[in-house]
C-alpha positions in Angstrom: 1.8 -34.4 50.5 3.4 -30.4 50.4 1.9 -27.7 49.2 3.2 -26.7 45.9 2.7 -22.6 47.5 2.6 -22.5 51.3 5.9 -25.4 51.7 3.9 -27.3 54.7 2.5 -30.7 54.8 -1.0 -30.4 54.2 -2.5 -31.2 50.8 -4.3 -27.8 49.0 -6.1 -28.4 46.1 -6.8 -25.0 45.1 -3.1 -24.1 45.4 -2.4 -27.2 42.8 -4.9 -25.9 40.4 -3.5 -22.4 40.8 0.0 -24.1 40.4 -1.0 -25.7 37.3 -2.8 -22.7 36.0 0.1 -21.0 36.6 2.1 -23.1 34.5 -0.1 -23.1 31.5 -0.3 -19.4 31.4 3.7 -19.4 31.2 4.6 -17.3 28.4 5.8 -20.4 25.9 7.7 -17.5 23.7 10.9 -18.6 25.6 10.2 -21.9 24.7 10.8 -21.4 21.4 14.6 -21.7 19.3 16.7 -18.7 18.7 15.6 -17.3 15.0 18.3 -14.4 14.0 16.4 -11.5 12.8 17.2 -11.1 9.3 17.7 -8.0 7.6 15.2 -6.4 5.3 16.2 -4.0 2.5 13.9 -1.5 1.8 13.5 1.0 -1.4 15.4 4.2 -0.1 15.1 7.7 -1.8 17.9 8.9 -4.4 20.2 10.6 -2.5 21.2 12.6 -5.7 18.0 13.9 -6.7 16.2 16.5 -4.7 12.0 15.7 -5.5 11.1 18.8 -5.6 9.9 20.8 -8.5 8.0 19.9 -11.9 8.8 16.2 -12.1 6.8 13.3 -12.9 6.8 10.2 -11.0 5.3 6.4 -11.0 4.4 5.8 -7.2 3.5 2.1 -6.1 2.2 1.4 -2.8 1.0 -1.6 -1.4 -1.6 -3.0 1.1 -0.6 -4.2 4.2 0.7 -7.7 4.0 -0.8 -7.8 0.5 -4.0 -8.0 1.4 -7.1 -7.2 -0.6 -8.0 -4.1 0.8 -9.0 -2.1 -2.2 -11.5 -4.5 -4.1 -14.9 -2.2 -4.2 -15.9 0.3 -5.4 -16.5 2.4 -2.3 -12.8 1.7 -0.8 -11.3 2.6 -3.8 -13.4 6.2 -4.0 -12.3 6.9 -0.6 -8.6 6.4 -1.6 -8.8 8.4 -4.9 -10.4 11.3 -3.1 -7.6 11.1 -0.2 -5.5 11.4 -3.2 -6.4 14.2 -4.5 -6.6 16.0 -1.3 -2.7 15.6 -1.1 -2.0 15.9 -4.9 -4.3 19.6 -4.1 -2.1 20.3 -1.1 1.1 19.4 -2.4 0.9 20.7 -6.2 0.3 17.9 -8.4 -2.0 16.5 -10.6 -3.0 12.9 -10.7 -2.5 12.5 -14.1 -3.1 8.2 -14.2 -4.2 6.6 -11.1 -4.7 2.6 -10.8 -6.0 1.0 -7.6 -5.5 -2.8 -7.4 -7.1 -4.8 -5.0 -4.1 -5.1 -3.2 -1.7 -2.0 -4.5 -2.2 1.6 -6.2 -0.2 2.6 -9.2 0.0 6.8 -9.2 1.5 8.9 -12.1 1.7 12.3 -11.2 3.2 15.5 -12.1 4.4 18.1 -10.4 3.1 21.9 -11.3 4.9 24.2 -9.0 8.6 25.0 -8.8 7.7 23.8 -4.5 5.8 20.5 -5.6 8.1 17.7 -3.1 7.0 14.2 -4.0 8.1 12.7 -0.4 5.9 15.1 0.9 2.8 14.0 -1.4 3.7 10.5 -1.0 3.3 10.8 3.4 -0.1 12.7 2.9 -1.5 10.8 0.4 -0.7 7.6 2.5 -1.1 9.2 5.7 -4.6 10.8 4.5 -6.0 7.5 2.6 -4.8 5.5 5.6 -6.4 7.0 8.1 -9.5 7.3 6.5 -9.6 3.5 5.5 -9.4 2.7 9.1 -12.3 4.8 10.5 -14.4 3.2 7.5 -13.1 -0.3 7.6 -11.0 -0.9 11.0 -7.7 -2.2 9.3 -4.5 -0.9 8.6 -4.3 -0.1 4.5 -0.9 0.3 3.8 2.8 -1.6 3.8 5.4 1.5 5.4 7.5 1.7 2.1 6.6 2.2 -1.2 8.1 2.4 -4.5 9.1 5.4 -6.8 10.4 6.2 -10.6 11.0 9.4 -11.9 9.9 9.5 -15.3 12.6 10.6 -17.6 10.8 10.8 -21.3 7.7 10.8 -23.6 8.7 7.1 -24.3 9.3 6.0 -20.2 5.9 8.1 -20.0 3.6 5.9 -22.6 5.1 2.4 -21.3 3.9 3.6 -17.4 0.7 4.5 -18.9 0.4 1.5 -20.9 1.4 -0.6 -18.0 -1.1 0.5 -15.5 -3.7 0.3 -18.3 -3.3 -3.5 -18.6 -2.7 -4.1 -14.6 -6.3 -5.3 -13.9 -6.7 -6.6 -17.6 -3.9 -9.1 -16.5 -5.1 -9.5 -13.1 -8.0 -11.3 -15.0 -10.5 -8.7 -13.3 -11.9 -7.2 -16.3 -11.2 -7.7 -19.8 -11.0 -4.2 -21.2 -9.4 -1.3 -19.2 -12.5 1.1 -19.4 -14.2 -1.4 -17.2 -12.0 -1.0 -14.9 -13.6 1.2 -11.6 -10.0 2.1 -10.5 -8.4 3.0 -13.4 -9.1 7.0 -13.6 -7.3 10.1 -14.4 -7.5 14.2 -13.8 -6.7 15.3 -17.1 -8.0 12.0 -19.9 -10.6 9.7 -20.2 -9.3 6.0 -20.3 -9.8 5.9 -24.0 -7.8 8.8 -24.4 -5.1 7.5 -22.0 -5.4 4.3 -24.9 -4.6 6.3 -27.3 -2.0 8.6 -25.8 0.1 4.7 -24.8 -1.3 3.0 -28.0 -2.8 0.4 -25.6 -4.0 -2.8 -27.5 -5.1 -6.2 -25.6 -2.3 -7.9 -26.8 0.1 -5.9 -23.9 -2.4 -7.4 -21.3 -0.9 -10.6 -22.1 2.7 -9.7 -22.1 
């Protein structure tokens, strides 16, 4: 019998097992049929409206792959604070914040003329994301996020409302003031309630 390796006549065990090793370990990626990537749209910036200045914004970002990253108590402190840090840095106030399990819901404001919301939105990911790692070893958020100036008292009280009944609809707690990631700079969650005229029955919407 040939070798498999050396191309003589004599019969070499170990250089069958290394052949056959050899073949296993083949990378089997090649193996596999053509897919076409297909193209993925993200949410892009307006290219019409500069984000700068004293505006007010819903923010939504998202865990990585939708996991359930933010579901204690001490994940979600660490996030809030991270938060803040930026909203400090960047001029804003976190006037509604909601952290889901697996997304946060932010309404800020800006309070100086220099307040950019694309820069808030890097350091408050960047910042929350890095610290989630050291703590918990996993990446914490998707790359894109999602963002909505708000226009009016009206658009206002149907973002706060909205966030109010997030976990309440999630089935996590039954009333919103129960509700460890539901917090704010500026109200209590009773008086955020009152300021959206919260009831149960938009829970259920």
């Amino acid at each position: 019998m040939r070798s498999y390796l050396s191309g003589d006549s004599t019969y070499n065990p170990l250089a069958l097992c290394h052949f056959r090793r050899h073949r296993a370990t083949r990378p089997v990626a090649r193996l596999m049929p053509y897919r076409p990537r297909v193209p993925h749209f993200y949410p892009k910036h307006l290219d019409d409206f500069p984000y700068v200045g004293k505006y007010s914004y819903a923010l939504t970002f998202s865990a990585d792959q939708h996991m359930s990253r933010m579901a204690d108590e001490q994940a979600i402190a660490l996030v809030v604070a991270q938060f803040r840090r930026a909203a400090h840095e960047e001029g804003f106030c976190l006037f509604l914040h909601c952290i889901m399990p697996d997304h946060a819901h932010l309404l800020v404001d800006g309070r100086r003329d220099d307040s950019d919301c694309r820069a808030f939105i890097k350091r408050a990911k960047q910042y929350s994301g890095y610290y989630y790692k050291q703590r918990y070893g996993c990446r914490l958020w998707q790359r894109y996020g999602y963002e909505r100036v708000i226009r009016d008292d009206m658009e206002r009280a149907l973002t706060i409302r909205y966030d109010l009944a997030n976990p309440v609809r999630a089935g996590i707690v039954a009333d919103p003031r129960r509700f460890a990631g539901l917090g704010s700079d500026v109200h209590s969650i009773e008086e955020l309630m009152m300021i959206s005229e919260y009831t149960g029955a938009y829970a259920i919407e």
